[in-house]
N, C-alpha and C positions, 0 to 999 in steps of 0.2 A: 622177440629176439633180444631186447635188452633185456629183459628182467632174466633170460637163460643165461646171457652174457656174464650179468651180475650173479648169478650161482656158481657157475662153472669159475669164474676167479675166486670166488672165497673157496672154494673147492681146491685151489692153488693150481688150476689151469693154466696157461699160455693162449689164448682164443685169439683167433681171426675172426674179424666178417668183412664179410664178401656182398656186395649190394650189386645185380644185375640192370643195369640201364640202358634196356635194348632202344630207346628214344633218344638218347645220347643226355647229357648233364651239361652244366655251369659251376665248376667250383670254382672258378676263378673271379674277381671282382674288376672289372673295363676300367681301363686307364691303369692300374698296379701296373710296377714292376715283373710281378711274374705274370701276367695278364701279358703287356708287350713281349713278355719273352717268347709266349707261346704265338702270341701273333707274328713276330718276328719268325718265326719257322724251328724254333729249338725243340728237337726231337725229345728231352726230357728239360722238367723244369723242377729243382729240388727249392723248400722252405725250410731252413732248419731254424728251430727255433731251441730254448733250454730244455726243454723237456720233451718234445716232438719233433717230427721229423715228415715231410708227406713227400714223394713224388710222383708230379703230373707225368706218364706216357703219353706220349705223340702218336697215332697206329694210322696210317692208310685204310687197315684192315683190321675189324675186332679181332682180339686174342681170341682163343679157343677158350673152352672151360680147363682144359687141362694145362692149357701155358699159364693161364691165371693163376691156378694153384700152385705151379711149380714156384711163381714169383713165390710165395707165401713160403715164407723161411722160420725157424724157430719155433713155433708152436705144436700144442698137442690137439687143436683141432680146430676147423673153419667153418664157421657158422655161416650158411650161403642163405640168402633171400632172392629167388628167381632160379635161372636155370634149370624149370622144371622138365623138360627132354631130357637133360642130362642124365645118366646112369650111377645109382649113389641114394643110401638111407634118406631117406626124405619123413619131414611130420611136419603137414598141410596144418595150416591154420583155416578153421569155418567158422566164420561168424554169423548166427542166427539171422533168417531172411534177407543176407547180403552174399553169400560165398555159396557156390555150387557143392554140394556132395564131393570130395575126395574121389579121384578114380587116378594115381599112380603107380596104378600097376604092384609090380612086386617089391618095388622098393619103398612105397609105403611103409611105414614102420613105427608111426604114431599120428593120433588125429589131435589138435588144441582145439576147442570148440567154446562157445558159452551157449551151447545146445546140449539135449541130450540124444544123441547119438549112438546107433547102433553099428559098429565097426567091426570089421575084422581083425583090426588092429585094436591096440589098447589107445584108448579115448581120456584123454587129459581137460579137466578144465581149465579155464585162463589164470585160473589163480593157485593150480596145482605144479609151481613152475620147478619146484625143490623135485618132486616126484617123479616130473618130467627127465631133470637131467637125471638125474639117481636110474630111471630106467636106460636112459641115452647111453649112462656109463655102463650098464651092465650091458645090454646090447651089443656095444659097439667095443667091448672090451679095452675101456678107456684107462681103465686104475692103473 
């Protein structure tokens, strides 16, 4: 997903990604300031820095996949990692004797493999990542 990241901006994209962390995560460092903020009970916790910007959500409850994209402002597309129930183009990464066979359905729509693979979709190697998007943008009607 980085090296798609890094095509789609010289391409002069706007890219999000999107990372699913159905286990829950740590970005925060114990004892920081914004570490006690979230401990303290602060429904958001913003870092603004000169050049970036991130804010921590507080949820009771995980977002949906669709409230999560709705946060998602400004850009011309969001590169998700997970959410595979979700409904939406999908292109499965298989790595040779580690990753099952691809079966998502209809929204399949590309396989990255360093196998060679027989798909029904169109089958990308790992290091075909220009051709990749090039197909992603025709597909999805990105230009």
């Amino acid at each position: 997903m980085r090296k798609l990241i890094k095509v789609f901006k010289e391409k002069g994209f706007r890219v999000a990604a999107v990372k699913h962390a159905p286990h829950g995560y740590e970005l925060d460092v114990e004892k920081r300031d914004t570490w006690q903020f979230c401990q303290a009970g602060a429904d958001r916790v913003m870092v603004v820095g000169p050049k970036s910007l991130t804010m921590h959500h507080l949820y009771n409850q995980e977002p949906s996949f669709d409230e999560v994209c709705e946060m998602v402002e400004d850009v011309d597309l969001i590169l998700v990692e997970g959410y595979k129930s979700e409904m939406g183009p999908k292109v499965e990464v298989v790595r040779k004797g580690i990753d099952d066979r691809p079966d998502l359905g209809d929204d399949l729509v590309a396989v990255v493999s360093d196998d060679q693979l027989q798909e029904r979709v169109p089958c990308f190697s790992t290091e075909s990542v220009e051709q990749l998007a090039e197909f992603l943008i025709d597909k999805l009607s990105l230009k």
